[in-house]
N, CA, C and O atoms as a GROMACS GRO file, in nm:
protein
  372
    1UNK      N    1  -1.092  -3.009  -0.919
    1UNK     CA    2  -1.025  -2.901  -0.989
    1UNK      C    3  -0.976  -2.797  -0.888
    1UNK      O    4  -1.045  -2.762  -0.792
    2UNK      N    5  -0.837  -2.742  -0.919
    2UNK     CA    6  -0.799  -2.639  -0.786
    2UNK      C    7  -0.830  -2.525  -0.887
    2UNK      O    8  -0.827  -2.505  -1.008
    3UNK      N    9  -0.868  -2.444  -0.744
    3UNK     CA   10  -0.955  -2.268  -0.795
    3UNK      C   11  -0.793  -2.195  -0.798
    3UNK      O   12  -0.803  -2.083  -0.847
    4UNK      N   13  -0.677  -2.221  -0.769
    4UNK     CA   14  -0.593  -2.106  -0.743
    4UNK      C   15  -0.490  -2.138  -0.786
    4UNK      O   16  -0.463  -2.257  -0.800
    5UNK      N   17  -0.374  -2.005  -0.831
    5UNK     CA   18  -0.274  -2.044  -0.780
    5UNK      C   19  -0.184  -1.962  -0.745
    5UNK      O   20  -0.201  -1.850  -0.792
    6UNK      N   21  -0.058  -1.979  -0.654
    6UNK     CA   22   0.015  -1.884  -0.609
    6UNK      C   23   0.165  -1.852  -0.731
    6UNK      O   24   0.203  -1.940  -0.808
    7UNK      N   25   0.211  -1.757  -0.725
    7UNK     CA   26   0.331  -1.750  -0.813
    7UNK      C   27   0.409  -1.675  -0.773
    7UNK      O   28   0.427  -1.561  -0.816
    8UNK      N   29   0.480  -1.741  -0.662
    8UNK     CA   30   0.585  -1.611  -0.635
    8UNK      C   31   0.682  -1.559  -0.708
    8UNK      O   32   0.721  -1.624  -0.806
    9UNK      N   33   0.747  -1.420  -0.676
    9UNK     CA   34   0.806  -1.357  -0.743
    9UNK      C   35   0.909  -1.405  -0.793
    9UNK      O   36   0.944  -1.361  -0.903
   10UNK      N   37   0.986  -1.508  -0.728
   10UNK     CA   38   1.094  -1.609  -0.771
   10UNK      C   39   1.067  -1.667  -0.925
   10UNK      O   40   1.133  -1.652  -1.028
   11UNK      N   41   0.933  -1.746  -0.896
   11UNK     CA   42   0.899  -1.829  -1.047
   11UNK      C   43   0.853  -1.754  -1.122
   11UNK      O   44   0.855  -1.805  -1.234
   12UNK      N   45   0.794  -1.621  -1.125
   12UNK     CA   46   0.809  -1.520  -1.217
   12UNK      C   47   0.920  -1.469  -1.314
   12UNK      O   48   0.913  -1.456  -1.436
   13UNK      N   49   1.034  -1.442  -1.220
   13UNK     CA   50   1.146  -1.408  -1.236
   13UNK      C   51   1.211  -1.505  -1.339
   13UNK      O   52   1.297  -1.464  -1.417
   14UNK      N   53   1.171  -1.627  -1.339
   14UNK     CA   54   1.223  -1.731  -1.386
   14UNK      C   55   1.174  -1.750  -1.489
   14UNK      O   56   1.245  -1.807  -1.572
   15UNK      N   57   1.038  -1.710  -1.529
   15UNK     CA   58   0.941  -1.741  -1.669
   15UNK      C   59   1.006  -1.602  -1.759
   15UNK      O   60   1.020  -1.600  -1.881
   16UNK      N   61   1.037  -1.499  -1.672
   16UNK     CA   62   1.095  -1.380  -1.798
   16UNK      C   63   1.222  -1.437  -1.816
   16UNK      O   64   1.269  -1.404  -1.924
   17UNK      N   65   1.305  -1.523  -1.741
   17UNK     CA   66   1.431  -1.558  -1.807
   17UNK      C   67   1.379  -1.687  -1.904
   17UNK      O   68   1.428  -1.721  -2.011
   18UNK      N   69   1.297  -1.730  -1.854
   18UNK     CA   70   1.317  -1.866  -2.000
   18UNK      C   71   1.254  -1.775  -2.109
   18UNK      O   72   1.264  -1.846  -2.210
   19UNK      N   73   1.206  -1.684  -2.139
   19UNK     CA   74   1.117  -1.615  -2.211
   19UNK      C   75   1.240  -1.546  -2.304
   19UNK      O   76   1.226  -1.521  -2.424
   20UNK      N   77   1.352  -1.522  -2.233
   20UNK     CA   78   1.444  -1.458  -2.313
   20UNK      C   79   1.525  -1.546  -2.395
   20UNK      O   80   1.568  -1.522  -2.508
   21UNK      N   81   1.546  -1.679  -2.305
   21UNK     CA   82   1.540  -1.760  -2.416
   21UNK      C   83   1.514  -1.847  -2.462
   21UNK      O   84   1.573  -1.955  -2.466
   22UNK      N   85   1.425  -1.817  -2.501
   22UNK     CA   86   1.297  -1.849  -2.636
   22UNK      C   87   1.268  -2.026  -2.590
   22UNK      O   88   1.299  -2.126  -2.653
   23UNK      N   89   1.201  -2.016  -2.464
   23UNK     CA   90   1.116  -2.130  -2.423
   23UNK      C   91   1.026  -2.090  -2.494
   23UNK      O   92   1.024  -1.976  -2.538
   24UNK      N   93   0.917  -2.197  -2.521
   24UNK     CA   94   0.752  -2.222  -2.553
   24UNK      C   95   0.725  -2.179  -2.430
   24UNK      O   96   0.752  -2.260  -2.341
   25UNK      N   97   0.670  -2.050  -2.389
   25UNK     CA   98   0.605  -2.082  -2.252
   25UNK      C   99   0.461  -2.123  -2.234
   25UNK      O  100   0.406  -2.140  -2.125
   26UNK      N  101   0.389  -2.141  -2.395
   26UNK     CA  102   0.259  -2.225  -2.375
   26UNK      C  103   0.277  -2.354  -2.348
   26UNK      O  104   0.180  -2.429  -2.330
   27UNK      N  105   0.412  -2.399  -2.343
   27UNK     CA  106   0.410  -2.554  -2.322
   27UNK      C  107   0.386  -2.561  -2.153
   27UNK      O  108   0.336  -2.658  -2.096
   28UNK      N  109   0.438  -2.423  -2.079
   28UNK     CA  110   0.423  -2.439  -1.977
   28UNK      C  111   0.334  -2.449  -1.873
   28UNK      O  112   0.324  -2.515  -1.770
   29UNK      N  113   0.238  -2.317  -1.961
   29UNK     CA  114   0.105  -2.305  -1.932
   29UNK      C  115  -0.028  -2.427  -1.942
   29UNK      O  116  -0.131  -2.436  -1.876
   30UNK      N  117   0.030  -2.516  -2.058
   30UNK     CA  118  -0.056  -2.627  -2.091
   30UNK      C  119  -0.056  -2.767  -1.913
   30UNK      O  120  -0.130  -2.828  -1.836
   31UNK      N  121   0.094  -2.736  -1.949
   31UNK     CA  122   0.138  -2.838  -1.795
   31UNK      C  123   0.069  -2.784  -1.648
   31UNK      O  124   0.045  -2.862  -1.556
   32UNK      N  125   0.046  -2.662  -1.645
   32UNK     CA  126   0.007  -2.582  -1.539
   32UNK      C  127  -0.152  -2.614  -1.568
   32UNK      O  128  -0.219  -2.667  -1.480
   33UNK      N  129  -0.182  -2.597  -1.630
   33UNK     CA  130  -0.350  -2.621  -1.664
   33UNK      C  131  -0.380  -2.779  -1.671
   33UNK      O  132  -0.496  -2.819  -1.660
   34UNK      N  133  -0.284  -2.857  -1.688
   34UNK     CA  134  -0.334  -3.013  -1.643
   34UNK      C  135  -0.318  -3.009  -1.498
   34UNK      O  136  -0.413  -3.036  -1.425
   35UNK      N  137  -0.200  -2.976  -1.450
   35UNK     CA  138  -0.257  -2.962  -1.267
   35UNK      C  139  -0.359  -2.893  -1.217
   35UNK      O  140  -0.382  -2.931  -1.103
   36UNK      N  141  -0.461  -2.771  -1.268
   36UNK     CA  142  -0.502  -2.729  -1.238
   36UNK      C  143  -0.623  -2.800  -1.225
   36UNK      O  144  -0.689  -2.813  -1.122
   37UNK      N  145  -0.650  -2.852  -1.353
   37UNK     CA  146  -0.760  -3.009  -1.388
   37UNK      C  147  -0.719  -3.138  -1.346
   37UNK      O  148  -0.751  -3.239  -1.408
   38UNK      N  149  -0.627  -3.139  -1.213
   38UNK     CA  150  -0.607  -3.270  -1.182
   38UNK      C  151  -0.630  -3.374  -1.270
   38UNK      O  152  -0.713  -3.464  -1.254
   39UNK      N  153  -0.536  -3.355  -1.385
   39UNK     CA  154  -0.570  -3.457  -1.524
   39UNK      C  155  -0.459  -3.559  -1.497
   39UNK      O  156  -0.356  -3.564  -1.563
   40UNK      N  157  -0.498  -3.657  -1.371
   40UNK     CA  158  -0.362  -3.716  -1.304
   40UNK      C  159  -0.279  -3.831  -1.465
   40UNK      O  160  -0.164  -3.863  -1.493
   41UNK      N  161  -0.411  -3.857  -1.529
   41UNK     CA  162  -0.363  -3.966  -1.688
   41UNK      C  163  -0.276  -3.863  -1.774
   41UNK      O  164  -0.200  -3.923  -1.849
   42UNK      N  165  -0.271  -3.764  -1.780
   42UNK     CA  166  -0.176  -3.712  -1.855
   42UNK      C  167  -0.066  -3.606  -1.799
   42UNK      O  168   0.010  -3.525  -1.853
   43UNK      N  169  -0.089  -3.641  -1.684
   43UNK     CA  170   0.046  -3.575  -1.595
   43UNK      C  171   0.144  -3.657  -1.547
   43UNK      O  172   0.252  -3.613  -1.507
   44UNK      N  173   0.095  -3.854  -1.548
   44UNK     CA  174   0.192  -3.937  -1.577
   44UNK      C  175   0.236  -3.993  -1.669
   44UNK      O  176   0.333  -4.069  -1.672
   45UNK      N  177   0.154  -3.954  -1.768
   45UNK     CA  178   0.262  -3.995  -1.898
   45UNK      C  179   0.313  -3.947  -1.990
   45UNK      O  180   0.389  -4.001  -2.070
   46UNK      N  181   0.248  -3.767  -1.983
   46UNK     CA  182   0.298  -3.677  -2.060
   46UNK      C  183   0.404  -3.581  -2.022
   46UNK      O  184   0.496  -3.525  -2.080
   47UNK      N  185   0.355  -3.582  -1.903
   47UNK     CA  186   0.503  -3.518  -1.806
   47UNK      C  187   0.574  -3.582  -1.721
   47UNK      O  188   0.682  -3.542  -1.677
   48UNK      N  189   0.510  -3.702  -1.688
   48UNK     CA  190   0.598  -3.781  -1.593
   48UNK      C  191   0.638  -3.747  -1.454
   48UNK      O  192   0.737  -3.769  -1.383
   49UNK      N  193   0.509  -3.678  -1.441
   49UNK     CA  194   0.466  -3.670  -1.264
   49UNK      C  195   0.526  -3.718  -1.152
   49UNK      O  196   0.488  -3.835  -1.156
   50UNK      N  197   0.592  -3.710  -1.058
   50UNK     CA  198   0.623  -3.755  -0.946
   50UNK      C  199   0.605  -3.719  -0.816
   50UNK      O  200   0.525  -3.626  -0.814
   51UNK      N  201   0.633  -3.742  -0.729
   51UNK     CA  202   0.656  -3.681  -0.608
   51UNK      C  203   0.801  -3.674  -0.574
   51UNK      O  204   0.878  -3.767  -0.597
   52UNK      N  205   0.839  -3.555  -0.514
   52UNK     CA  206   0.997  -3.554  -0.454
   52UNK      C  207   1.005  -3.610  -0.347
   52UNK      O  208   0.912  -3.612  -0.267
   53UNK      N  209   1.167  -3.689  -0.317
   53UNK     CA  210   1.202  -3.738  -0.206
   53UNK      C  211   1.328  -3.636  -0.142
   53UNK      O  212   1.410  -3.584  -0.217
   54UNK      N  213   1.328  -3.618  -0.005
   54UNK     CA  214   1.458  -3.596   0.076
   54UNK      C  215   1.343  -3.477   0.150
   54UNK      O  216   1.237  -3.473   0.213
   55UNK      N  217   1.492  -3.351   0.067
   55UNK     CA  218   1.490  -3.170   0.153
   55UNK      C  219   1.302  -3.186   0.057
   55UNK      O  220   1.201  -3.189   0.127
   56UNK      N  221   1.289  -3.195  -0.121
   56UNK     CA  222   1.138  -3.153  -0.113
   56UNK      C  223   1.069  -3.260  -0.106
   56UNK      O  224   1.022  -3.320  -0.204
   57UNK      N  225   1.056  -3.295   0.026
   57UNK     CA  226   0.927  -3.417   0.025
   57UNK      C  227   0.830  -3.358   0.045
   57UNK      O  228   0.837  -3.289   0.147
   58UNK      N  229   0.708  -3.353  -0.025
   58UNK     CA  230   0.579  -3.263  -0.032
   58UNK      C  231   0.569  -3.221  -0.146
   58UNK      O  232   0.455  -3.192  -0.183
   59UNK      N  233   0.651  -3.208  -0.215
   59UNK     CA  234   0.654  -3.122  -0.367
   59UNK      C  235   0.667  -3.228  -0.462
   59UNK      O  236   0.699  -3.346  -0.451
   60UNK      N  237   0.633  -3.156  -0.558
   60UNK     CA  238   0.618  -3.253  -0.695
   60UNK      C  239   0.661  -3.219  -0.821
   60UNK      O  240   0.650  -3.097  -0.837
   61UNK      N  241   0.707  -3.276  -0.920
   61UNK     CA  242   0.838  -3.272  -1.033
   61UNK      C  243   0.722  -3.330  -1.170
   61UNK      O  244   0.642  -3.423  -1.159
   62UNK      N  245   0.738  -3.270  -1.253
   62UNK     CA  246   0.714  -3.292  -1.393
   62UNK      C  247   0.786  -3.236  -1.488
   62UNK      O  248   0.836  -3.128  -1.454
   63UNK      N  249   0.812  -3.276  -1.609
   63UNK     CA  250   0.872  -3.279  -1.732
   63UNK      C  251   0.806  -3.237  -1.837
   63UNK      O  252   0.725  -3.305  -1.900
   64UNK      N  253   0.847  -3.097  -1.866
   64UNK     CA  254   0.723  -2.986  -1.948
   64UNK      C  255   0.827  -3.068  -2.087
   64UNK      O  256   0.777  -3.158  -2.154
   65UNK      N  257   0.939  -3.030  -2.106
   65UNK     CA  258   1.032  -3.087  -2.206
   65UNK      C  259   1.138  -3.206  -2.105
   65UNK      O  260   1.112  -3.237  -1.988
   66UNK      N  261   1.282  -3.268  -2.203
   66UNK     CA  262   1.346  -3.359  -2.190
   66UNK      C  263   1.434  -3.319  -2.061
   66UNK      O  264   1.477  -3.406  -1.985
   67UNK      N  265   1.464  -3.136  -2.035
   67UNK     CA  266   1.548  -3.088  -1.989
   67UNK      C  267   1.481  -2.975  -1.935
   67UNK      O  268   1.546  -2.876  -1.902
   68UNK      N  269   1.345  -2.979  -1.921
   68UNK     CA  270   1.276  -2.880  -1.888
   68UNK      C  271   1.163  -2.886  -1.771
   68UNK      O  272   1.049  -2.889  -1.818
   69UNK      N  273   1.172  -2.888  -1.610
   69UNK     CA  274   1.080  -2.932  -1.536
   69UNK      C  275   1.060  -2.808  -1.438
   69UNK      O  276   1.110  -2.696  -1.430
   70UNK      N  277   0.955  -2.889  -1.362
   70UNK     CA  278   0.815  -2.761  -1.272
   70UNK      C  279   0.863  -2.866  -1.165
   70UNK      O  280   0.882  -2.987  -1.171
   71UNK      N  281   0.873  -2.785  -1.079
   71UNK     CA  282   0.890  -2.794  -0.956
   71UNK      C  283   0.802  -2.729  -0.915
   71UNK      O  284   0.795  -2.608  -0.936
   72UNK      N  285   0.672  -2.828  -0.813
   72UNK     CA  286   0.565  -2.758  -0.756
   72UNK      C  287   0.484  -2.831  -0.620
   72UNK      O  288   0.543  -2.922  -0.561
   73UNK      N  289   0.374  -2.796  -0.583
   73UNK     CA  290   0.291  -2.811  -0.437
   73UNK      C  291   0.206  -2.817  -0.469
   73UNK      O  292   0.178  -2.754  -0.570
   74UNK      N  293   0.132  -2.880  -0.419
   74UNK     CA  294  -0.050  -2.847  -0.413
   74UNK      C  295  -0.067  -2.878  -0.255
   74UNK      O  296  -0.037  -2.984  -0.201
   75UNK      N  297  -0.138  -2.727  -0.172
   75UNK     CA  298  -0.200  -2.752  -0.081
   75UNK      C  299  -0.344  -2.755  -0.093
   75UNK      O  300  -0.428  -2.670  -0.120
   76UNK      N  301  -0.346  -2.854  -0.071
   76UNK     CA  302  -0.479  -2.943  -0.051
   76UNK      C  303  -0.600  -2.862   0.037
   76UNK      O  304  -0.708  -2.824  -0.006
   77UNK      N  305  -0.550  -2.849   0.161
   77UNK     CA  306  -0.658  -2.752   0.260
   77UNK      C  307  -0.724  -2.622   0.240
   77UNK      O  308  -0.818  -2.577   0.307
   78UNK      N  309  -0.622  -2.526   0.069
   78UNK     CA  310  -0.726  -2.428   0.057
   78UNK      C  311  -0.742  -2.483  -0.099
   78UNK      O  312  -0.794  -2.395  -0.167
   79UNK      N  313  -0.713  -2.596  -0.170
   79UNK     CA  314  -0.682  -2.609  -0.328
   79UNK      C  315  -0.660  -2.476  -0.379
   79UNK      O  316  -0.727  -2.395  -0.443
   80UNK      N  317  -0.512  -2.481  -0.316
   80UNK     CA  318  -0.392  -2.378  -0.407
   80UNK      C  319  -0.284  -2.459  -0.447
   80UNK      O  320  -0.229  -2.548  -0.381
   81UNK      N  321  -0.246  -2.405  -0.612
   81UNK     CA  322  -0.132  -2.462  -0.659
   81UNK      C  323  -0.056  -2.350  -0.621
   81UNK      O  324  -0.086  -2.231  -0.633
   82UNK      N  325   0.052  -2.403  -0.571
   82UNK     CA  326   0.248  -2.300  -0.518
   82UNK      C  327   0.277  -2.383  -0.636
   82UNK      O  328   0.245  -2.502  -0.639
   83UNK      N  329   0.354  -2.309  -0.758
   83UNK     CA  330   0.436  -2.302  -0.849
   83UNK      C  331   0.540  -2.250  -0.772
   83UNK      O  332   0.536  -2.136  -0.728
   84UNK      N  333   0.650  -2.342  -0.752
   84UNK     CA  334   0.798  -2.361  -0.700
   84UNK      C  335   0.890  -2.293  -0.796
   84UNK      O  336   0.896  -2.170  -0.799
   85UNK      N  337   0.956  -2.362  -0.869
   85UNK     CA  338   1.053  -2.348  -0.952
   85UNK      C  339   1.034  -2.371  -1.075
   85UNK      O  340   0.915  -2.391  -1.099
   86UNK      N  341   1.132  -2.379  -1.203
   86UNK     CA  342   1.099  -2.430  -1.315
   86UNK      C  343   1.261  -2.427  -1.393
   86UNK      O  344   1.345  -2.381  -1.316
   87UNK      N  345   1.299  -2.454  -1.481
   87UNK     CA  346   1.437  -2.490  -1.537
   87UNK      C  347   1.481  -2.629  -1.580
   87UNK      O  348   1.412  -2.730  -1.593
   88UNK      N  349   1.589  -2.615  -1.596
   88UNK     CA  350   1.665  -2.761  -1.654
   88UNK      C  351   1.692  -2.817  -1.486
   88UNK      O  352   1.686  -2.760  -1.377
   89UNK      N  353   1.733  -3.004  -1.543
   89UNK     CA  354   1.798  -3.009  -1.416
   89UNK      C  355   1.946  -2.937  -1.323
   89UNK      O  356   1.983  -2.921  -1.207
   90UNK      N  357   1.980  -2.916  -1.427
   90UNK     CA  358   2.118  -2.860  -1.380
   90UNK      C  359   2.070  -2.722  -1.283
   90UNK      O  360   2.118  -2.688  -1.175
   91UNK      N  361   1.976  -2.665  -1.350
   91UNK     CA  362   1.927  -2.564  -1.296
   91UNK      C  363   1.907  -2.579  -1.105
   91UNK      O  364   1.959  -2.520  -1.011
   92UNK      N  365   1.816  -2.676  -1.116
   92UNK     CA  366   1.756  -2.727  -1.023
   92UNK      C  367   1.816  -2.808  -0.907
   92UNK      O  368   1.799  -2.788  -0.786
   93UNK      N  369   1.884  -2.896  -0.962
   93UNK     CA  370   1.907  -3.018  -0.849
   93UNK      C  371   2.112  -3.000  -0.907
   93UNK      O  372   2.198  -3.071  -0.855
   0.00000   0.00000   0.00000
């Protein structure tokens, strides 16, 4: 289980804009709390977990909704979750 996590001001910034419009942001929080419980069985089939390839190799992609993903890290050496990004793909990639 990781003890932490980081949230920079970026992905903050980003939860008051989906907030305005009218995301679930408990759906987000639920997804954030299965990484937190390394619940690896329902982070591949409920979000559809991956790892990124290319510029984020190290980071990792899940699917809170169809059009709705977390872009994130886990460093391992202090078990801290870095919450990256979050948005549609268009947003994103």
């Amino acid at each position: 289980m990781l003890k932490y996590i980081k949230r920079p001001a970026s992905f903050l910034r980003q939860v008051k804009k989906l907030k305005r419009k009218h995301y679930d942001i408990a759906l987000l929080k639920n997804a954030i709390r299965s990484i937190m419980l390394n619940n690896a069985q329902k982070l591949a089939t409920k979000y559809r977990d991956h790892a990124l390839k290319g510029e984020l190799a190290g980071f990792r992609e899940l699917h809170i909704q169809a059009d709705w993903l977390l872009i994130y890290k886990i460093e391992y050496d202090t078990l801290t979750l870095v919450v990256i990004t979050t948005g549609s793909h268009d947003d994103l990639f």
